[in-house]
C-alpha positions in Angstrom: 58.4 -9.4 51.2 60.0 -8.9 54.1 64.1 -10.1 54.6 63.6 -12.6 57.3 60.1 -14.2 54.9 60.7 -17.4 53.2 61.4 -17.4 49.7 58.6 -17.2 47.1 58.1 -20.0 44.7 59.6 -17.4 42.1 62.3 -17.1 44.3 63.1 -20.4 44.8 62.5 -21.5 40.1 64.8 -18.2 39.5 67.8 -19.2 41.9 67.6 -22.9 41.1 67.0 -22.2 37.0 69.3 -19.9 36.6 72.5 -21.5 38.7 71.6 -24.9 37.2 75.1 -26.4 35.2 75.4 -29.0 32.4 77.6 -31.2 35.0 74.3 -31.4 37.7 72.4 -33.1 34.5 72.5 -37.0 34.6 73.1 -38.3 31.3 69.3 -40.1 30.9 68.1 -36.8 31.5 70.1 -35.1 28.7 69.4 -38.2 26.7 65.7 -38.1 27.7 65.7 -34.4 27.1 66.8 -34.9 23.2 64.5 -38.0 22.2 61.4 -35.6 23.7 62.9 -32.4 21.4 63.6 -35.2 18.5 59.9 -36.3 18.7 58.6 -32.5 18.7 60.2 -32.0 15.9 58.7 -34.3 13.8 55.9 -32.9 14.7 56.5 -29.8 13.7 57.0 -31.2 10.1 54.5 -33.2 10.3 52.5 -30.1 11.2 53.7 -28.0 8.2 51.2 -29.4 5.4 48.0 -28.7 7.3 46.3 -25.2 6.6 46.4 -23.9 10.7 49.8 -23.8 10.0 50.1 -21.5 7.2 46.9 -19.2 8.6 49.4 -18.6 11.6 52.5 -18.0 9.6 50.6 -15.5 7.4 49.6 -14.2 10.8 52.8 -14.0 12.2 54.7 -12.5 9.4 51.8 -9.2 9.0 52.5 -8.8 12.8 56.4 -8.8 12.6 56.5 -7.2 9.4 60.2 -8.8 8.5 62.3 -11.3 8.9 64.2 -12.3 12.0 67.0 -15.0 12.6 65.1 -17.9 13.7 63.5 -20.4 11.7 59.8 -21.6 11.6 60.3 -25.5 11.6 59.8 -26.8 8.4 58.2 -23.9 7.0 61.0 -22.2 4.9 60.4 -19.1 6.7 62.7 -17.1 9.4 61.1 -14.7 12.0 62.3 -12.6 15.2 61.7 -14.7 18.5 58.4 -13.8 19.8 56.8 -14.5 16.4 58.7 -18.1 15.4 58.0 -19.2 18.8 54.2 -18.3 18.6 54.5 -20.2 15.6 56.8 -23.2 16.4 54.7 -23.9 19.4 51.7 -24.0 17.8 53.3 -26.5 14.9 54.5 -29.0 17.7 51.4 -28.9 19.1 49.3 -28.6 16.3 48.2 -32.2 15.9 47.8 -33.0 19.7 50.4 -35.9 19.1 53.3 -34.1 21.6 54.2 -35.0 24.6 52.2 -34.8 28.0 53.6 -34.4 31.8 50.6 -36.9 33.1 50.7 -35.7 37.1 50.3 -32.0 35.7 48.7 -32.4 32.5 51.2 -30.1 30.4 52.0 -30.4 27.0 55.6 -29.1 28.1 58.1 -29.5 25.5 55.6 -27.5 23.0 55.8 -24.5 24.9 59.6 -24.6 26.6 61.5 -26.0 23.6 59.5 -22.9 21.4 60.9 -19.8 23.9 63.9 -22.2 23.9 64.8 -23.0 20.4 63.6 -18.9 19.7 65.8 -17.1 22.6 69.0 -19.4 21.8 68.9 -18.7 18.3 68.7 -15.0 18.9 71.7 -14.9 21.3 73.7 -17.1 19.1 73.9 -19.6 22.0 75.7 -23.0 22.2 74.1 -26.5 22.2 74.7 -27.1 26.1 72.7 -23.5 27.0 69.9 -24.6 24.7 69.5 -28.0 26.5 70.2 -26.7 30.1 67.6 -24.0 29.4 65.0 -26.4 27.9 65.7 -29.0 30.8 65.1 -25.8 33.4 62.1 -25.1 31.3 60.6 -28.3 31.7 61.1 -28.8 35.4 59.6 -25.5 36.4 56.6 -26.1 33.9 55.7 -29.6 34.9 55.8 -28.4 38.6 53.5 -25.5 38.4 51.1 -27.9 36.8 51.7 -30.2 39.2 50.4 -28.2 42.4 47.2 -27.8 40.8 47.2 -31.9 39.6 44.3 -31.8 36.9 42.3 -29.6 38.5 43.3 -26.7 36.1 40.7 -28.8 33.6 37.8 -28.8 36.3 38.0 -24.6 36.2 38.1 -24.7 32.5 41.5 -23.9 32.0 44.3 -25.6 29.6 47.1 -26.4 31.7 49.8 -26.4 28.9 48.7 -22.8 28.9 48.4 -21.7 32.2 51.4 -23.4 33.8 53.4 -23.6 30.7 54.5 -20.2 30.2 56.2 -20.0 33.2 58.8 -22.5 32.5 59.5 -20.5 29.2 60.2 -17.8 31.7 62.7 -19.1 33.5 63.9 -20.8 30.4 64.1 -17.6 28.5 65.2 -15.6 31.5 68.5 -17.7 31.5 69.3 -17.8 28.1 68.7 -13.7 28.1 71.3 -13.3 30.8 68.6 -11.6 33.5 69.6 -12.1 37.2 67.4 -13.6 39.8 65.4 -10.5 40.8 64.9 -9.9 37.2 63.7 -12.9 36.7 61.3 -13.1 39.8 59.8 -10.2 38.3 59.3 -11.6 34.7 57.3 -14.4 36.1 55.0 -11.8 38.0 54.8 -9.8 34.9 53.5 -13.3 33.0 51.1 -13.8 35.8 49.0 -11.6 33.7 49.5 -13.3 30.6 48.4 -16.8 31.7 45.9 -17.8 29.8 44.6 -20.5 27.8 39.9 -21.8 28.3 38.9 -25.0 27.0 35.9 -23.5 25.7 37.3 -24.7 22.2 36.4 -28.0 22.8 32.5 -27.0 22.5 33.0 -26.6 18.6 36.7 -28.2 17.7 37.7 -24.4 18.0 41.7 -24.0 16.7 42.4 -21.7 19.3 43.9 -25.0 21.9 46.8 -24.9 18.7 47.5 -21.5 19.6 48.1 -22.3 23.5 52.0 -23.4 24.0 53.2 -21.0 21.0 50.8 -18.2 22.6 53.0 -19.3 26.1 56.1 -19.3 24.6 55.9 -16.1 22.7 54.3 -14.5 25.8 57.3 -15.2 28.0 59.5 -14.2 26.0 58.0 -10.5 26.0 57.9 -10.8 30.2 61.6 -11.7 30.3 62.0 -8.9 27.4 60.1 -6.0 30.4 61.4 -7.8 33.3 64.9 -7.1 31.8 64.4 -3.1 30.9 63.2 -3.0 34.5 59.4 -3.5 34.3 57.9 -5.0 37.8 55.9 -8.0 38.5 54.2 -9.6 41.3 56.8 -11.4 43.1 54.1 -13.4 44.6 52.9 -15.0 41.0 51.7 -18.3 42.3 51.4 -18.0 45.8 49.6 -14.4 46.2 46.0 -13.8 46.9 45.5 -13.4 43.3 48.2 -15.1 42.0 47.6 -18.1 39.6 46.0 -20.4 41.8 44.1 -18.4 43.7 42.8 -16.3 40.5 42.8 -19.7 37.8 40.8 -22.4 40.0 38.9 -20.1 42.3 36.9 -23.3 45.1 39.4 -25.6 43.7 42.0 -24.0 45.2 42.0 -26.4 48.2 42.6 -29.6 45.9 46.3 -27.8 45.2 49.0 -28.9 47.0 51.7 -25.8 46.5 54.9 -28.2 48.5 54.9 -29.7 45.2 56.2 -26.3 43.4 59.8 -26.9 44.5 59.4 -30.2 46.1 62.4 -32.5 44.5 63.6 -30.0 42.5 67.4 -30.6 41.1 67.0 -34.1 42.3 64.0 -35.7 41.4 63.8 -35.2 37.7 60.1 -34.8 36.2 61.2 -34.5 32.7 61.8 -38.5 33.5 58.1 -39.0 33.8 56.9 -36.9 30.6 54.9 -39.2 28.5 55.5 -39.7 24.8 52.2 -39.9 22.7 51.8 -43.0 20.6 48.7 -42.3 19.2 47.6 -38.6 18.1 44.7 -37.9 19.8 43.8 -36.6 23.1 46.3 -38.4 26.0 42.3 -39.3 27.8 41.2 -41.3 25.1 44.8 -43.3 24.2 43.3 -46.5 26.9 40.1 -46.8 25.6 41.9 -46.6 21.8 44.3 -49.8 22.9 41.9 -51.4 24.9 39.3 -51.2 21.3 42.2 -52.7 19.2 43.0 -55.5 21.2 39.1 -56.3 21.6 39.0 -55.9 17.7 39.2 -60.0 17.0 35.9 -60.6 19.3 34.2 -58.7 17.0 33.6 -62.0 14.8 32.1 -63.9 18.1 28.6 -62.4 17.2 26.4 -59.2 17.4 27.3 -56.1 19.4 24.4 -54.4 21.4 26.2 -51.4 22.9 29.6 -50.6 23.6 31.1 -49.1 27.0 33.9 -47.1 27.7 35.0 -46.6 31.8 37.1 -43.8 32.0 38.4 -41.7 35.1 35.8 -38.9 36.3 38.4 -36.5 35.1 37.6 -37.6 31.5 34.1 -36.9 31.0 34.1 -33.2 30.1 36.3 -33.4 27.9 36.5 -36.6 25.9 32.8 -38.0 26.6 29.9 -34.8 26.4 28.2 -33.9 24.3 27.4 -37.7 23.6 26.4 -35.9 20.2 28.8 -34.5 19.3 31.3 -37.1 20.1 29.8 -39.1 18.1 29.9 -36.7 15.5 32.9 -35.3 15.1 33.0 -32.7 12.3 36.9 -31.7 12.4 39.7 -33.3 13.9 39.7 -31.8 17.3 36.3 -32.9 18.1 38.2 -36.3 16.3 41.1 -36.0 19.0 38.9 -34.9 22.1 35.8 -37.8 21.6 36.3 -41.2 23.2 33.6 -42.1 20.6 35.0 -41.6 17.8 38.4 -43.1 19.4 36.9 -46.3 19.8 34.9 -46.8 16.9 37.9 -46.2 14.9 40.1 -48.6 16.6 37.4 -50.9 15.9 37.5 -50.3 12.3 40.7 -50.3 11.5 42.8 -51.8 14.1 44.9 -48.2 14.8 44.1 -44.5 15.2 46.9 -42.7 13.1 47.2 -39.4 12.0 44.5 -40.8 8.6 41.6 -40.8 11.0 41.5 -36.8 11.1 40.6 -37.1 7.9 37.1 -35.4 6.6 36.6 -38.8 5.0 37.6 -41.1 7.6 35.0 -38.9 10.1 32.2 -39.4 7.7 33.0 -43.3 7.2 29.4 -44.9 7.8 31.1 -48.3 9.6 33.2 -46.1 12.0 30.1 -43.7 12.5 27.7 -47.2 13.2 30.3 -48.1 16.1 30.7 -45.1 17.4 26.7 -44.8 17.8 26.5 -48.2 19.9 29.6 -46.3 22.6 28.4 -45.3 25.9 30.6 -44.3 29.1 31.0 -45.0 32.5 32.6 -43.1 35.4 35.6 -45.4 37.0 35.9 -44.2 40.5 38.9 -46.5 40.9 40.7 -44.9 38.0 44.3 -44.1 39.4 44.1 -40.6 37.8 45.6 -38.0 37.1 49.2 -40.2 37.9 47.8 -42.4 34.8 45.0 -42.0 31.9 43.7 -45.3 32.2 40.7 -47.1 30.4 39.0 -49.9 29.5 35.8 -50.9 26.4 33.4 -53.5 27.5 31.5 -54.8 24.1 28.1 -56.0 24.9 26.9 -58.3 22.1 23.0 -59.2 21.9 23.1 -62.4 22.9 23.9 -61.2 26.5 27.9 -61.9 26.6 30.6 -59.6 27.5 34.4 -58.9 26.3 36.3 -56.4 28.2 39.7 -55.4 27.5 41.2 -52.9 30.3 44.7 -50.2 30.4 45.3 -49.4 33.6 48.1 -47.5 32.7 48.5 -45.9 29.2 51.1 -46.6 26.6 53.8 -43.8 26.8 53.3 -43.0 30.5 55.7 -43.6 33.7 55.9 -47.6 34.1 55.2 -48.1 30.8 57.4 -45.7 29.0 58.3 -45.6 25.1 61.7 -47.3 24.3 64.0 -43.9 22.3 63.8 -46.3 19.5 60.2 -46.0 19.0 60.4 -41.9 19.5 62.9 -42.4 16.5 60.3 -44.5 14.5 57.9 -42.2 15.1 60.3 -39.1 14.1 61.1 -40.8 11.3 57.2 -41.5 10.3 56.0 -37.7 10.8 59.2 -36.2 9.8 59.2 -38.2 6.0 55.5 -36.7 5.6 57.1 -33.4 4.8 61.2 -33.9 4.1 62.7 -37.0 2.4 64.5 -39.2 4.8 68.5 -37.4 4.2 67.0 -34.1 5.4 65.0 -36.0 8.6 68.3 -38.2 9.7 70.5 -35.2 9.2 68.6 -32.6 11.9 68.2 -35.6 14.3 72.0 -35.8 14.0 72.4 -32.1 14.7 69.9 -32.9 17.6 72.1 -35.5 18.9 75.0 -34.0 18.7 74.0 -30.6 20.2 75.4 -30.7 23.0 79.2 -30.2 20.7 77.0 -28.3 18.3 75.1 -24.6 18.9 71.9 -23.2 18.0 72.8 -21.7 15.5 73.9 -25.1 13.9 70.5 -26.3 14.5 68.7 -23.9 12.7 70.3 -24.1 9.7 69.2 -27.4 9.6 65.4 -25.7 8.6 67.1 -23.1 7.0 68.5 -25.4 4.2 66.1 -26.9 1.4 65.6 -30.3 2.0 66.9 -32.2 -1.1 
């Protein structure tokens, strides 16, 4: 790059990420920023009594061989920072119930607060660095995802993946101390660890789990070359190979690459992340709410058939296989059908974390309701700025109830109140630590900014009573 060029988009996230102060943060951003860590948490706990999570741990711990000094949530265990944070992504993640960016369609907090939480705990660093690094983090991740605006999906890629990792660069980078140059060069260098297909949707494949830890840990080994001198691409997104040019190949002209930096340090897009209500696939949350409050016309007579409109975006992912959808033989297929969504919202009223149950999938009245869904394409749907949906029941007599979402619950102009992220901390969080132990690490949440990392992680450290 020559002196007089502009300044890449590298440029311009390692400058801004790395000279951003606690004072520039509103206080509904840091306040924000805490209720989204709060719910990933609980998660994480959550998270903890399901068998992916102790395949990966096992994993983890034959790879790293010993101990380390930071704690895998909930799990009693301590590892160094690449291998928690493979881990600890992968836990807040692990039940698709974490928060979504909807304009980029990034699970960001999964993958930032994992190099995060793992970087600050190594460097012994206060409370304020772990949030400032986090909120950095977030902005730069929700932005690269952003520029490409769902279209990641369309080239088979998981954008929680892809565009995640690089805000656990520059969230990493500033926590390890690099410099700007440094850490324009450790977002090159994890240019070539992007990665992330959505081929596991064909068979409920565990692999998605894997995706924000595997973009955590991943940056934190770029920042850890980038900062003995290694070289990257300074180039990384912009570049005739770089990540759009190389991840979405035709699609490439849907991208819009002003909105890398656009706003940035004014407008703030951790504001607009969306907090999951329901634990399933963010595409299928409308046609889930939309089935509930349909559920008293049930007793007006007959169904024929069931439809579900959903935003073209949708169909590859939560509609086809019809099958399959219909069928769903673990919970991700569960999480990822539209099918399966509605039919259980129509049999019981809810979709909680019960229906990715083996039982609950092989329920004959759910599977009878499911059989009678159908889709439609909604050319009108206002995606991806919402996931919006709506079920029309057919009934045989020839009448029609419809029930529509234009915008879903959790999502910009519809947010969830912090007391309902609490709730629902409090609700995941008691299914694997008794209520003391869950109100004690929010406190330590809430009080980070006077508090350190270290303070934190004792909180995971200690045997719940």
């Amino acid at each position: 790059m020559q002196a007089c060029d502009p300044p890449t988009i590298a440029a311009h996230y390692a400058r801004w990420g790395l000279g951003l102060q606690w004072r520039d943060l509103p206080s509904e951003v840091v306040l924000q920023a805490q209720h989204l860590v709060l719910d990933a948490l609980g998660i994480a706990l959550a998270s903890s009594r399901y068998p992916f999570a102790q395949q990966t741990l096992l994993a983890a711990q034959d790879l790293a061989g010993h101990a380390g000094p930071v704690p895998v949530m909930g799990m009693g265990a301590l590892l160094p920072a690449r291998d928690a944070a493979l881990v600890n992504g992968l836990l807040i993640h692990g039940l698709d119930y974490d928060d979504t960016h909807p304009g980029s369609v990034v699970h960001a907090t999964a993958s930032v607060w994992a190099a995060s939480f793992s970087v600050a705990c190594q460097e012994k660093r206060s409370g304020t660095d772990l949030l400032l690094a986090y909120v950095a983090g977030m902005e730069v991740a929700c932005r690269v995802g952003l520029v490409a605006g769902g279209v990641f999906h369309k080239a088979g890629f998981h954008p929680t993946a892809v565009a995640g990792i690089f805000g656990c660069v520059v969230a990493a980078a500033r926590l390890w101390g690099l410099d700007a140059a440094q850490t324009v060069q450790a977002q090159g260098i994890a240019l070539s660890m992007a990665a992330g297909t959505l081929e596991f949707l064909k068979e409920g494949a565990g692999t998605k789990r894997l995706h924000p830890g595997w973009a955590a840990s991943s940056a934190i080994a770029a920042v850890a070359l980038a900062r003995r001198g290694m070289s990257g691409p300074s180039t990384a997104y912009e570049g005739q190979y770089g990540l759009y040019a190389s991840h979405l190949g035709p699609a490439l002209a849907d991208c819009q690459l002003s909105l890398a930096t656009q706003g940035l340090g004014q407008v703030w897009e951790l504001m607009r992340v969306a907090v999951k209500p329901i634990p399933a696939c963010h595409f299928v949350h409308a046609c889930i709410d939309a089935a509930v409050a349909l559920r008293p016309a049930l007793a007006q007579g007959e169904l024929s058939h069931i439809v579900a409109r959903v935003a073209p975006g949708f169909v590859p992912v939560v509609c086809e296989p019809v099958s399959q959808k219909r069928r769903p033989s673990n919970a991700y297929e569960a999480q990822f059908s539209v099918q399966y969504g509605i039919a259980t919202a129509l049999r019981h009223g809810k979709f909680g974390l019960e229906a990715l149950d083996a039982s609950a999938m092989q329920d004959a009245a759910t599977l009878a309701f499911a059989d009678l869904v159908r889709y439609e394409v909604d050319p009108q749907a206002d995606y991806p700025r919402y996931f919006p949906g709506e079920v029309v029941l057919h009934f045989t007599d020839g009448r029609q109830v419809s029930h529509q979402e234009p915008i879903n619950r959790g999502a910009p102009g519809r947010p969830i109140a912090h007391a309902d992220i609490v709730a629902k901390y409090m609700d995941n969080a008691g299914l694997a630590w008794p209520t003391s132990a869950a109100q004690a690490l929010r406190q330590t949440l809430m009080d980070l900014p006077q508090r350190s990392a270290c303070d934190l992680a004792r909180e995971f450290a200690r045997e719940p009573a």
